[in-house]
C-alpha positions in Angstrom: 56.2 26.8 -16.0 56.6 23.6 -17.6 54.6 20.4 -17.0 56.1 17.2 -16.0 55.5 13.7 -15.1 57.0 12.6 -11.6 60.2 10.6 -11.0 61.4 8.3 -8.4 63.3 11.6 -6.7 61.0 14.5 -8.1 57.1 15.3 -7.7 55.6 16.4 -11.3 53.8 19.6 -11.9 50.5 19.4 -13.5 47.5 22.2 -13.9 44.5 22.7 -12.0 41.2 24.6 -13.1 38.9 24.6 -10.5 35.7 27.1 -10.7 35.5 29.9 -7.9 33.6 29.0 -4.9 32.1 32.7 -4.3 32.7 34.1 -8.4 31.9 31.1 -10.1 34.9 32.3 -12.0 37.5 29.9 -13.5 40.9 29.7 -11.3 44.0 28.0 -11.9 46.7 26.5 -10.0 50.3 24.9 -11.1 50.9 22.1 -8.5 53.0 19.2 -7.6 52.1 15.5 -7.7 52.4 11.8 -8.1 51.1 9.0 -9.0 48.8 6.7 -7.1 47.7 4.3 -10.3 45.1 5.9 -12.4 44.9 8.9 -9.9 46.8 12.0 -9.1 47.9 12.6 -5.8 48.9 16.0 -4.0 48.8 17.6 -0.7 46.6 21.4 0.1 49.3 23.3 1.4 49.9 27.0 0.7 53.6 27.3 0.9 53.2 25.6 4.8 51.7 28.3 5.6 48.0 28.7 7.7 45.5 29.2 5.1 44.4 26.6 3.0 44.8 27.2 -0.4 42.1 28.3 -2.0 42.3 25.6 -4.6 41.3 23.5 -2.2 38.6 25.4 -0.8 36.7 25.4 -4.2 37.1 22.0 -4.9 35.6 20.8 -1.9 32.9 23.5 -2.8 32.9 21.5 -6.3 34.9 18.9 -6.4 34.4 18.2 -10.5 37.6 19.9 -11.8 40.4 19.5 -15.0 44.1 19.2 -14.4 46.6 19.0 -17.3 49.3 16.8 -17.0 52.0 16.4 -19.4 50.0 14.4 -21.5 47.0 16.6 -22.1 44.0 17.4 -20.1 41.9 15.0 -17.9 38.8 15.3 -15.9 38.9 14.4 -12.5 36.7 14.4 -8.8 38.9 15.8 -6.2 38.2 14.3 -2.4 40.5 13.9 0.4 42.2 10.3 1.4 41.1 9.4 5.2 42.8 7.1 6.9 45.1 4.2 5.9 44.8 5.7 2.6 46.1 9.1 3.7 48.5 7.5 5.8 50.3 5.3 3.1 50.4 8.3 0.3 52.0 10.5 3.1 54.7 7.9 3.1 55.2 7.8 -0.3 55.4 11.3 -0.9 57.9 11.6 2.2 60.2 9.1 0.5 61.2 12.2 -2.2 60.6 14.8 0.8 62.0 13.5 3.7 61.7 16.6 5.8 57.9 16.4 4.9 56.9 15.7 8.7 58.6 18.9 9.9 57.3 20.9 7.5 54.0 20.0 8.0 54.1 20.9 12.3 54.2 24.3 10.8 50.8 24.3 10.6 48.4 24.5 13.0 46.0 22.4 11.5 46.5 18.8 9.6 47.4 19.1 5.8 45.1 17.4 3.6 46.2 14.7 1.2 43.7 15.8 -2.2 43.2 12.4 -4.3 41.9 13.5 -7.7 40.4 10.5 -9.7 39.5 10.3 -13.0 36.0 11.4 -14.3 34.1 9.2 -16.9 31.7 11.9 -17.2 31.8 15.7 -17.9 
């Protein structure tokens, strides 16, 4: 699968290598995004369904991670926005999924909106 950058209409796909919460193994995910100025924005879903994805289990285990995007490889801390913060990305990312609301009552639990940030250090 491809990587790209996001587009007014489109999210981007980018790479995710998180390490294992119980192996301590490395696991990667392809997921969407955009942009939020210098940091990547995406929600923890698995397909809509119950579970959280496991991605997002281990970074909140560890939240130091690596995506790739298009452009090469980046460290980044992962956390979850709270509040006006999460409420304003939702928006934005329901302006390229407008059925975004419904889809999300499909889960029984609230859907986390993951902010990763750039990492100075390694």
């Amino acid at each position: 699968m491809g990587l790209r950058r996001p587009t007014t209409t489109t999210y981007g796909t980018f790479r995710l290598d998180t390490i294992g919460r119980r192996t301590g193994a490395k696991r990667t995910a392809i997921l969407g995004y955009f942009e939020d100025g210098p940091n990547i924005v995406t929600l923890a879903m698995n397909g809509w369904g119950e579970p959280e994805p496991a991605w997002w289990l281990n970074l909140q285990a560890n939240p130091d991670a690596m995506i790739e995007l298009p452009e090469g490889w980046r460290p980044i801390t992962a956390r979850a926005a709270m509040g006006d913060e999460r409420a304003r990305l939702w928006s934005m990312m329901a302006t390229v999924a407008p059925d975004l609301d419904g889809y999300a009552t499909r889960r029984p639990k609230g859907t986390a909106v993951v902010v990763f940030e750039p990492r100075t250090s390694s």
